[in-house]
KOLKELO-842931 format. One record per residue (C-alpha): residue number from 1; x, y, z. Coordinates in nm, 4 decimals. Example, Ala and Ser with C-alpha at 12.3 -4.5 7.8 and 13.67 -1.06 7.14 Angstrom:
<recs>
  num         x         y         z
    1    1.2300   -0.4500    0.7800
    2    1.3670   -0.1060    0.7140
</recs>
This chain:
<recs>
  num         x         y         z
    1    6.7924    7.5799    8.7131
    2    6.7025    7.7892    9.0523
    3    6.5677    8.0795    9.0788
    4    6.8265    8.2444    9.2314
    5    7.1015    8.1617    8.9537
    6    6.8331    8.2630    8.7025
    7    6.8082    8.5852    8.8555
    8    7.1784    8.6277    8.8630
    9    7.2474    8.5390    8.5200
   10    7.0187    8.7856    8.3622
   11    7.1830    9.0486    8.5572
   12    7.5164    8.9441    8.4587
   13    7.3469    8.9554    8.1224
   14    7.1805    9.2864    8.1414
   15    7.5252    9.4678    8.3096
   16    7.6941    9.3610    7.9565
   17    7.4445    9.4464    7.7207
   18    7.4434    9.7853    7.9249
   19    7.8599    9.8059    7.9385
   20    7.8104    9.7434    7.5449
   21    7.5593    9.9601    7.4400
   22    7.7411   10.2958    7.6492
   23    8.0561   10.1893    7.4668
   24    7.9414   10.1840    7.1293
   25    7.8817   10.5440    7.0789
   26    8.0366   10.8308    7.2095
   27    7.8075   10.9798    7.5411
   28    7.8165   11.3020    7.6774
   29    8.0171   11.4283    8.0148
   30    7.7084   11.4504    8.1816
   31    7.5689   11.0932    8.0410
   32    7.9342   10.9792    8.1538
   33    7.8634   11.1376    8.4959
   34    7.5511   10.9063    8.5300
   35    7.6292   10.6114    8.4411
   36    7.9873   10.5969    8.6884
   37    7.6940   10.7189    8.9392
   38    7.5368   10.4289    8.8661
   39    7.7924   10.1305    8.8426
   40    7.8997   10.2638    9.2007
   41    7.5512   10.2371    9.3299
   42    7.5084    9.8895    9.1839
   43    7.8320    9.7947    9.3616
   44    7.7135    9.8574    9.6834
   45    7.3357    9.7221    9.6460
   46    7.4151    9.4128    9.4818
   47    7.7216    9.3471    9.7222
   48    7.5079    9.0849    9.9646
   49    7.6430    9.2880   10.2240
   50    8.0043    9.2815   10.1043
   51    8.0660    9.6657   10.0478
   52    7.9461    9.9270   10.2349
   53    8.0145   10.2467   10.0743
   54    8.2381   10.3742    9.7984
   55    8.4297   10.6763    9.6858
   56    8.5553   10.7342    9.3109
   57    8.7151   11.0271    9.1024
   58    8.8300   10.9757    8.7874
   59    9.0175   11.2906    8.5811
   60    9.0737   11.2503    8.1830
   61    9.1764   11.4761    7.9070
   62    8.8774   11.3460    7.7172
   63    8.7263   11.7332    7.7267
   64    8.8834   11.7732    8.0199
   65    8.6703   11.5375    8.1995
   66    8.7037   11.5517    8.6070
   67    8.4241   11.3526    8.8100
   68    8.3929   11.2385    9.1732
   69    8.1095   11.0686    9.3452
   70    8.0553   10.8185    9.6656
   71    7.7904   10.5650    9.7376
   72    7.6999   10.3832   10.0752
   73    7.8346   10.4478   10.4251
   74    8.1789   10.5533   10.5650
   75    8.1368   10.2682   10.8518
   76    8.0493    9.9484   10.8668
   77    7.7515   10.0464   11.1585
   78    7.5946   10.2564   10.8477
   79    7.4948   10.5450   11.0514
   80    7.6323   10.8169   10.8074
   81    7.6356   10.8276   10.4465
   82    8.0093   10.8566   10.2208
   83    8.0294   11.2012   10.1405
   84    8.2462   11.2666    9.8367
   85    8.5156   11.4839   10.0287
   86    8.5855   11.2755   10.2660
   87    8.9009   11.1950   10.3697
   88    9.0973   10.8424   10.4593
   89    9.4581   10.6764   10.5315
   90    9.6038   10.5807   10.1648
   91    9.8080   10.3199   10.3154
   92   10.0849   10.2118   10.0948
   93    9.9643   10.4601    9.8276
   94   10.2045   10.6521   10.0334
   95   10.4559   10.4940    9.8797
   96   10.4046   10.6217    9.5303
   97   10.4453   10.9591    9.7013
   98   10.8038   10.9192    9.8341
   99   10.9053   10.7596    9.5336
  100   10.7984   11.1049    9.3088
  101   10.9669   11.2856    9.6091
  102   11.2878   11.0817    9.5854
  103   11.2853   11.1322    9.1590
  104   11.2215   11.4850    9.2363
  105   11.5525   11.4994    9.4405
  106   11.6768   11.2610    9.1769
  107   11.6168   11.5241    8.9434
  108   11.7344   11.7944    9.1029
  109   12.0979   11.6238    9.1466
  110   12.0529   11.6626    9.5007
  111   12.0794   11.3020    9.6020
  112   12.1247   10.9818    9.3108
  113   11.8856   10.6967    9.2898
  114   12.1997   10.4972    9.2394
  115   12.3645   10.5908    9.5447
  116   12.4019   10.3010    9.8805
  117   12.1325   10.3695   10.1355
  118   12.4856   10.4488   10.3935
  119   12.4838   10.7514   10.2036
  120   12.2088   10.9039   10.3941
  121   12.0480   10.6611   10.6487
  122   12.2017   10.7360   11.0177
  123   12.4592   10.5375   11.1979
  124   12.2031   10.3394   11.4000
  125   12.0300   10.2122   11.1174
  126   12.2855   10.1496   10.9091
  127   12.4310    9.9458   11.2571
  128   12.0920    9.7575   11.2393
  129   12.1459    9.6471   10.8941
  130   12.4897    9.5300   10.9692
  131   12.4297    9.3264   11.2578
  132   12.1816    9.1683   11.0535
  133   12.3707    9.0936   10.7000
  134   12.2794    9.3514   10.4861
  135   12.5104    9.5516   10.3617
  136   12.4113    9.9154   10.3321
  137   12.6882   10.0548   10.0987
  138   12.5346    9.7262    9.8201
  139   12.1427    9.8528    9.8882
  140   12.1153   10.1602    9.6672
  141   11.8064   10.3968    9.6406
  142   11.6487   10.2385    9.3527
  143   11.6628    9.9109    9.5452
  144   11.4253   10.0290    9.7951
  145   11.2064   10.1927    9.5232
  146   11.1141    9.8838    9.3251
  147   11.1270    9.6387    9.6104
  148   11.4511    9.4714    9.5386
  149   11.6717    9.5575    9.8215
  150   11.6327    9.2393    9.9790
  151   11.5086    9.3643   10.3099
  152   11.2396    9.1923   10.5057
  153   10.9063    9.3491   10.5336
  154   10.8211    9.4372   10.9156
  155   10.5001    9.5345   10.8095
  156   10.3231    9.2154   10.6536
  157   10.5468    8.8820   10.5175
  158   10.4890    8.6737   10.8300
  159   10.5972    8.9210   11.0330
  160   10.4277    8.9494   11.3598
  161   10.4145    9.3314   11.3989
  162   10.0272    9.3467   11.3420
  163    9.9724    9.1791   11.6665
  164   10.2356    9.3685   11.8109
  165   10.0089    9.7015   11.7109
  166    9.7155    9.4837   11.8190
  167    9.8432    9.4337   12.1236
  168    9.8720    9.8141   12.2391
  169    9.7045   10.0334   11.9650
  170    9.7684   10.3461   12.1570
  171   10.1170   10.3100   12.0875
  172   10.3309   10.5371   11.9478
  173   10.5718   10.3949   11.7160
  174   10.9349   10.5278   11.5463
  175   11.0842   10.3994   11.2849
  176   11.4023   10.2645   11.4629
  177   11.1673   10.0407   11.6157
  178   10.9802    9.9600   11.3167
  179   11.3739    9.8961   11.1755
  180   11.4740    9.6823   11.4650
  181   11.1417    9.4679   11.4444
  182   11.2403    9.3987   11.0345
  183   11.5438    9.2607   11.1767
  184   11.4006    9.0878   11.4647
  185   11.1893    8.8902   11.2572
  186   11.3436    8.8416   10.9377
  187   11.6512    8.7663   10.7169
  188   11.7847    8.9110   10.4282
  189   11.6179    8.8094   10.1167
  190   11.8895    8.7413    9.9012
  191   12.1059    9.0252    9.7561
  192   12.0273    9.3540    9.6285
  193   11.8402    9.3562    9.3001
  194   11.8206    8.9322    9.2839
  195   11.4328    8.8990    9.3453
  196   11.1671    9.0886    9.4182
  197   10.9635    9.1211    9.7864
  198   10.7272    9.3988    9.8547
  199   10.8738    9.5529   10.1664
  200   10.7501    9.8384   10.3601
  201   11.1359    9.8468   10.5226
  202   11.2643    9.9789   10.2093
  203   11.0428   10.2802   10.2266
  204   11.0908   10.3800   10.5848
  205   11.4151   10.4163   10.4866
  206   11.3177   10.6401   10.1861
  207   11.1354   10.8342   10.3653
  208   11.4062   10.9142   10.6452
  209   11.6518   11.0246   10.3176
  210   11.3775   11.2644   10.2412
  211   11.3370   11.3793   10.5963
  212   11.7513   11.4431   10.5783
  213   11.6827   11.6952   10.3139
  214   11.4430   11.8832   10.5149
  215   11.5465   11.9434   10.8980
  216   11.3558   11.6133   10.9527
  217   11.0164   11.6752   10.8464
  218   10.8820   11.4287   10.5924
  219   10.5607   11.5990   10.5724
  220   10.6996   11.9165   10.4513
  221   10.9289   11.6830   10.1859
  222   10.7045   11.5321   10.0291
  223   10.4286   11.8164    9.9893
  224   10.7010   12.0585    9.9060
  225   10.8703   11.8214    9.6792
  226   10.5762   11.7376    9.4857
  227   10.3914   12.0454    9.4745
  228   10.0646   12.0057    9.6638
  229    9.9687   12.3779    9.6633
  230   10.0813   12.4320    9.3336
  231    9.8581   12.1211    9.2163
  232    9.5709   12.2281    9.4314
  233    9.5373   11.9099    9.6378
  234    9.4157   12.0765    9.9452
  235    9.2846   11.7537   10.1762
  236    9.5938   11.5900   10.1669
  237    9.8286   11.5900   10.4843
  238   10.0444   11.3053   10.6766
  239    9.8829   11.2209   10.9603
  240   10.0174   11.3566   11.2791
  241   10.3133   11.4830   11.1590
  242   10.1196   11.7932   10.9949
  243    9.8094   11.9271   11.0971
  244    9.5088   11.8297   10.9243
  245    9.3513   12.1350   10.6981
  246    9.0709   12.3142   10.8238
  247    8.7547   12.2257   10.7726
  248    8.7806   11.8616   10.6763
  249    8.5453   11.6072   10.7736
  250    8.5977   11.3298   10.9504
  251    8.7888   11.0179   10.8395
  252    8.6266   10.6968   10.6754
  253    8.6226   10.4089   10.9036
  254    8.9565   10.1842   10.8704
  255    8.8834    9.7882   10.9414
  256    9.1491    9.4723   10.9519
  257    8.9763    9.1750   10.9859
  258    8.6512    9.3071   11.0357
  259    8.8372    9.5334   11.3321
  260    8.8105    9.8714   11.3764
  261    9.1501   10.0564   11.3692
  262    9.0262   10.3866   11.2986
  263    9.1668   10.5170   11.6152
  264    9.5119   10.3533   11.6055
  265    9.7935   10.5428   11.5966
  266    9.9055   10.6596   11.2991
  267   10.2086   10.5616   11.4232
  268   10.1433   10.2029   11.3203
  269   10.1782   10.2702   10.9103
  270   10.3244   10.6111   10.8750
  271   10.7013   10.6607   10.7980
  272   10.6949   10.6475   10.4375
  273   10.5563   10.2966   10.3669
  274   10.2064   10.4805   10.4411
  275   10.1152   10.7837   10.6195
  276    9.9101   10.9829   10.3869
  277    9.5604   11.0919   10.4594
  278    9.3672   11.2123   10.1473
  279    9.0607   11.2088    9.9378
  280    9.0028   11.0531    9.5610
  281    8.9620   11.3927    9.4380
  282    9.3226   11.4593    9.5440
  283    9.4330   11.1161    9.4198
  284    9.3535   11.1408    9.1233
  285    9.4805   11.5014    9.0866
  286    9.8482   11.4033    9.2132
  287    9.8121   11.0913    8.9566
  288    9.6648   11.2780    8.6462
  289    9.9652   11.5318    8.7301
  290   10.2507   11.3242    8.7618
  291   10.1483   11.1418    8.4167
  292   10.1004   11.4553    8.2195
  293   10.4269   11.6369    8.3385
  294   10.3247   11.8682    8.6107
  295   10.5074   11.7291    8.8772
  296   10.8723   11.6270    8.7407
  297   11.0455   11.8931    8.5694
  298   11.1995   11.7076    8.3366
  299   11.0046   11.4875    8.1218
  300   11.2745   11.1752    8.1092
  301   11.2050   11.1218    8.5060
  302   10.8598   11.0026    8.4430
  303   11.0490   10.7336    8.1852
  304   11.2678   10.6620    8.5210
  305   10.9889   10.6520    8.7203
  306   10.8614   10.3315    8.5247
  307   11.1706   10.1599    8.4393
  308   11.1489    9.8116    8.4777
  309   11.4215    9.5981    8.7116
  310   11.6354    9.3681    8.4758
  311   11.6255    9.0636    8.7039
  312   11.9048    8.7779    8.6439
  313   11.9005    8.4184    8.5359
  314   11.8434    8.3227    8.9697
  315   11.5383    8.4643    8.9319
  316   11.2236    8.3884    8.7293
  317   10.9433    8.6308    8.8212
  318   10.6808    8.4473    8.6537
  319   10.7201    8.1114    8.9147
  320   10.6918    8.3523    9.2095
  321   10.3199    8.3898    9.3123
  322   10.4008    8.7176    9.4499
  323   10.5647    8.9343    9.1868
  324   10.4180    9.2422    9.0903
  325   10.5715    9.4293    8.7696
  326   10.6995    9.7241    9.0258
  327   10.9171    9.9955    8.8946
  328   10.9428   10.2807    9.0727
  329   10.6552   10.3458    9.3731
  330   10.3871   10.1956    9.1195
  331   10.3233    9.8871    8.9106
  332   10.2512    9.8075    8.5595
  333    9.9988    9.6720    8.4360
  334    9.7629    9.5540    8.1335
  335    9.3897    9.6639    8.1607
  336    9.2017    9.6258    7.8422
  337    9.5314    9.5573    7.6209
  338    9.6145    9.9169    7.7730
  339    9.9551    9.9132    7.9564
  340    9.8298   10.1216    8.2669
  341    9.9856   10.1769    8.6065
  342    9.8654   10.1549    8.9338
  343    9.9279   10.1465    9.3165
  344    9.6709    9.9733    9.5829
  345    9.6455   10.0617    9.9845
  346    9.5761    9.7715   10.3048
  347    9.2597    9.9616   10.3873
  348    9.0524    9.9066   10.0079
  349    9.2651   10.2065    9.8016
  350    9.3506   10.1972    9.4498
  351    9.4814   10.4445    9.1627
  352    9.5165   10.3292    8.8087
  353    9.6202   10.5237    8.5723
  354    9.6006   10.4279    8.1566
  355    9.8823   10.5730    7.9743
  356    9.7623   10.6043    7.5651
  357    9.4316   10.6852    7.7128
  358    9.5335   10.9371    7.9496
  359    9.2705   10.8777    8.2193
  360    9.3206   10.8626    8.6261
  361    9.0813   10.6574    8.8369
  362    9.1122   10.6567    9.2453
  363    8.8775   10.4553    9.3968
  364    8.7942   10.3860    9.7850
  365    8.6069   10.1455    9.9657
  366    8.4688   10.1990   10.3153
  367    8.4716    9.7730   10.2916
  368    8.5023    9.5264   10.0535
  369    8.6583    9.5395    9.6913
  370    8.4805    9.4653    9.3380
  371    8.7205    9.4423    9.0665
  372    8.4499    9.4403    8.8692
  373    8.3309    9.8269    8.9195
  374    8.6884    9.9060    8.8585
  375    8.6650    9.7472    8.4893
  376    8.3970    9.8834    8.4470
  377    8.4485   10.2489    8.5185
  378    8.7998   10.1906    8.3489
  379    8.6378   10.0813    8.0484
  380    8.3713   10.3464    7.9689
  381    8.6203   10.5559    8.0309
  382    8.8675   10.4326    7.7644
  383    8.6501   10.3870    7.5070
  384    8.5190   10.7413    7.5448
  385    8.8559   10.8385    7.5311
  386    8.8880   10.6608    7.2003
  387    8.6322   10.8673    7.0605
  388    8.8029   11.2199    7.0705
</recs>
């Protein structure tokens, strides 16, 4: 055997016997506070390269635990360490924002998740949609929110719109554009509700319904909607539609492909499919909230929230590579035999949240991904959990 795969088995071998012995008896906050400290630095140092820095919070109701730490560099040139409060674009996270806004109207009887996007979209879109053969008064609300409206993805799907941005990164987008482009390149995929198909179209759309509630400012929507002040979550803003708070550092580097896109326009992801600047403090605050009541009024709209679609005999999710289990503006999923729910972001963003245990985790990466520091923080923090 070489030395090399020697070397890595032992470590493979000394990372469980560590994950095993913290998880057989119950460790202090502080203890808890280490070790997380740890796994993240691991991540980074025995990435060959691969990850660059990291960012994690995690928030649980096992004695009120509430960490947050970062590792590494915010760029890929490694010229200033990841501070812990500092910011970067959520991506698609976004998403699970404007659905909680959209429930929150839901629940409010202001608008109904079963009413036809021509309800509320304007003339022009709803002309767009037409011309292409969708129907808008068939596509209702809840359509959009779990990705079954049948609406082609301008964002990602084949669609060329990334070169497009590439092309002019200065640009400054709308969403009609972003609308007409979906069309452009794409056909309906099948009717409402058939199948699913992740599609950042949907949520553009969402997003203008929200703006219709508020004299056209999303921003305002959503952080009114959902309660930002209230909750605390204070480095949290959509990018160039609102002002960014005082104070706040500057962004974490963005790459796609290895490219810097830091300094494209927000433009590019920002009408509801993504948009959101924030930290994982403030993730996991918003996610720890919305699970534990603080955000809905009513405590039947988080069941809503995480309905699943009821898909019929056309369609069999498990043959389609690309179905996720999403309800509405977040996915379910199975971590540890735990049914847990999550939401992930382009740029190396993810939240998880683990229902019976009760436990948040937001996580950032300046580059790279390991799954396998997500387990692992996931799973100390369970079985502490279990010990209460």
């Amino acid at each position: 055997m070489c030395i090399k795969k020697m070397i890595y088995l032992f470590t493979i071998t000394l990372i469980l016997l560590s994950c095993k012995k913290a998880n057989q008896k119950q460790i202090s906050p502080g203890e808890l506070d280490q070790i997380i400290s740890r796994y993240m630095e691991e991540a980074v140092n025995n990435s060959m390269n691969q990850i660059h820095g990291v960012s994690l919070a995690i928030k649980s109701s096992f004695h009120s635990y509430k960490w947050s730490g970062a590792a590494g560099y915010s760029s890929n040139e490694k010229t200033n360490l990841l501070e812990v409060d500092q910011p970067f674009r959520i991506a698609s996270i976004t998403k699970t924002f404007v659905a909680v806004s959209i429930l929150r109207l839901h629940e409010e009887a202001r608008l109904s998740i079963y009413d036809p996007l021509s309800k509320y979209i304007s003339e022009a879109h709803q002309k767009l949609l037409i011309q292409d053969g969708y129907d808008p008064n068939k596509i209702k609300l809840y359509h959009c929110l779990n990705h079954t409206s049948g609406l082609f993805d301008y964002a990602m799907n084949g669609s060329p719109y990334v070169s497009e941005a590439r092309k002019n990164p200065q640009k400054r987008w709308t969403r009609t554009e972003q609308l007409a482009l979906a069309m452009q390149y794409g056909n309906p995929n099948g009717l409402p509700g058939e199948k699913y198909l992740y599609s950042d179209t949907g949520y553009i759309l969402l997003g203008e319904i929200i703006e219709s509630f508020y004299e056209g400012n999303l921003a305002r929507g959503i952080r009114e909607l959902i309660g930002f002040d209230k909750l605390g979550m204070q480095h949290t803003w959509l990018e160039s539609i609102e002002v960014a708070p005082i104070g706040m550092k500057a962004q974490v580097k963005r790459y796609l492909r290895g490219e810097d896109v830091t300094d494209y326009d927000p433009s590019t992801d920002l009408y509801g499919g993504g948009g959101l600047v924030s930290t994982t403090e403030d993730l996991t605050t918003f996610l720890f909230a919305l699970f534990n009541h603080e955000i809905f009024k009513k405590k039947p709209t988080v069941e809503l929230m995480c309905t699943p679609h009821k898909f019929g005999t056309t369609y069999v999710p498990d043959k389609d590579p690309r179905f996720k289990d999403y309800r509405y503006g977040i996915w379910k999923i199975k971590l540890f035999g735990e049914d847990a729910y999550m939401h992930s972001g382009l740029w190396g963003t993810t939240i998880i949240h683990l229902e019976k245990s009760n436990i948040s985790i937001a996580i950032n990466f300046t580059k790279g991904w390991n799954n396998q520091l997500v387990k692992r923080v996931s799973l100390i923090a369970k079985n502490q959990a279990s010990h209460e």
